[in-house]
N, C-alpha and C positions, 0 to 999 in steps of 0.2 A: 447470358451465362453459358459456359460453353467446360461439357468436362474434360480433361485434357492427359486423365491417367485415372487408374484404380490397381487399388493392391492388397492381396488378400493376407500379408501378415505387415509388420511393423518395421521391420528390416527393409522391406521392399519399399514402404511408403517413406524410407526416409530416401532409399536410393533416387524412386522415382521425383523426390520433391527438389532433389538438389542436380538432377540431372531436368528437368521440364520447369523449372521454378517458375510453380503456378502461384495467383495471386494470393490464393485461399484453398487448405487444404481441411478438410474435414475427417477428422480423426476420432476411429474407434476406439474408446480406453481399453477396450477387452480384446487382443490383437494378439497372435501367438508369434512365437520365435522375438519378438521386442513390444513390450508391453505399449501402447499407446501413450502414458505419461514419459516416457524416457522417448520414443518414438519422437515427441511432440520438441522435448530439451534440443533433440540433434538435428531437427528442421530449422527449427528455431535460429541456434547457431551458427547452421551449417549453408542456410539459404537466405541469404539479406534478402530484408522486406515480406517474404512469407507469413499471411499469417495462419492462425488455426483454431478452429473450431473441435472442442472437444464434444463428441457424442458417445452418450453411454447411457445405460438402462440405471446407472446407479447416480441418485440425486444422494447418499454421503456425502457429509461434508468435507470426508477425509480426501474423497476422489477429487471432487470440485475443488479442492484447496490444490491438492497436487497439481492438476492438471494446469490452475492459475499461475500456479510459482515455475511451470516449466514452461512456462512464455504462450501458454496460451491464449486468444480475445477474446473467446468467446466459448461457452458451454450449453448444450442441449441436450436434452434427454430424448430416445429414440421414437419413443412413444408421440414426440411434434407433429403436427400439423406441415406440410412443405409447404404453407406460406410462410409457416416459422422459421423453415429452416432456409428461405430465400432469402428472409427477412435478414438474418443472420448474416448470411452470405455479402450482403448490400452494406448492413452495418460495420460488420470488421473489415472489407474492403473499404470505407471511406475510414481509416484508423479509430476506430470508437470499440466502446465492449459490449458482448452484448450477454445476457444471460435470461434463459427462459424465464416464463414467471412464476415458475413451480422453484426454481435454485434460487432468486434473488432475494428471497426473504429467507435463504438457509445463510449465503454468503454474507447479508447485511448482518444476521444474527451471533455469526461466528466472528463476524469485523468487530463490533461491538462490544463483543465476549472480551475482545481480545485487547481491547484497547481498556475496558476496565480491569483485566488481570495486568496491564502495566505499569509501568513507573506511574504515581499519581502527579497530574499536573498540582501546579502550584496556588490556582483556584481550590482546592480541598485541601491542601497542607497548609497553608498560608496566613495568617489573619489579614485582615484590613489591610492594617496599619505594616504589616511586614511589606506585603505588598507595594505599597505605597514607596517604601524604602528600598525594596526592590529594582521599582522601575527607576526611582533617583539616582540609584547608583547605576546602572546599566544606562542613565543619558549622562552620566558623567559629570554627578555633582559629588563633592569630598561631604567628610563626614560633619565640617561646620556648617556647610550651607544646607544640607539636608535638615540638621537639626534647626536652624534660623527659619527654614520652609515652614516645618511640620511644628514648630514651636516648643518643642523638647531639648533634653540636654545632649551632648554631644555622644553621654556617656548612653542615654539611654539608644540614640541611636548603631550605633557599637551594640551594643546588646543585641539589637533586630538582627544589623547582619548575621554575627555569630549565632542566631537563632536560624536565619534562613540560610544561611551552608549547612547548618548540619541537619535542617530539615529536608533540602533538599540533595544532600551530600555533595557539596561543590565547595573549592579549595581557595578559591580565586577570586579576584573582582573581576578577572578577563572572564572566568565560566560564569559568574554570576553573570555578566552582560550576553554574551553570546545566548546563557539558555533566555533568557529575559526577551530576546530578539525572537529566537528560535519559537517560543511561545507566544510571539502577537505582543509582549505584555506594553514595548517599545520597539523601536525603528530604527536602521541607523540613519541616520542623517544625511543627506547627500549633498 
């Protein structure tokens, strides 16, 4: 490894990043005259293939979030060990992410968080039996053969769809297949 620039505020580190465009830049989120997260966005953009490692004294999840969403790969706290932060170095240069192991059970926490405050998949809306009507019609059987499948009437199958658009608010047989797809539940067919 070999350093090839340093720069004592955020302005500078974007100048230097897009003028030396080093493999891996290591970026302070507390950085004056251009904050480290925005520092990070216009490397990002501004230097194909750069990556960056954010370093900061703050494990917040609000920091770590930002710094991820402005194309950062990796995040460390300063407090690391320098094999961590070689470690770092080695992992976001071969394109992987890497996050200490003091942030990765804050960011899995907040993934998590966030994937249950979502739209609910259709496994917890859904009964069985919707399901099941679901995926039929998303491999593109009509509403006779569904019901011949599953041994009910045609009418009661009609009833599941109009149960599952409005559970899962979709208008269509086209959105009923795509999310259907979109969710594992079926394939398309090649």
């Amino acid at each position: 490894m070999e350093v090839v620039g340093e720069a004592m505020d955020g302005r500078t580190a974007v100048q230097l990043a897009r003028k030396l465009v080093p493999d891996v830049v290591i970026m302070d989120i507390s950085m004056p005259d251009l904050n480290g997260i925005e520092a990070t966005r216009q490397v990002v953009s501004a230097a194909a293939g750069v990556k960056v490692i954010g370093l900061s004294m703050h494990s917040d999840k609000k920091f770590i979030s930002e710094m991820l969403a402005a194309g950062a790969s990796g995040y460390l706290l300063k407090d690391c060990a320098f094999e961590e932060l070689a470690d770092a170095v080695r992992t976001v240069h071969s394109n992987q992410v890497f996050l200490s192991k003091m942030i990765t059970s804050i960011v899995v926490e907040d993934y998590v968080r966030q994937l249950a405050n979502g739209k609910e998949s259709y496994v917890s809306v859904l009964s069985v039996r919707e399901k099941e009507v679901l995926q039929l019609v998303a491999e593109g059987q009509n509403t006779k053969e569904i019901a011949s499948r599953l041994d009910v009437s045609v009418k009661t199958v009609e009833t599941h769809r109009q149960r599952i658009m409005a559970k899962l608010d979709l208008h269509s047989v086209a959105e009923l297949t795509q999310y259907a797809i979109r969710e594992g539940l079926t394939q398309l067919k090649s």
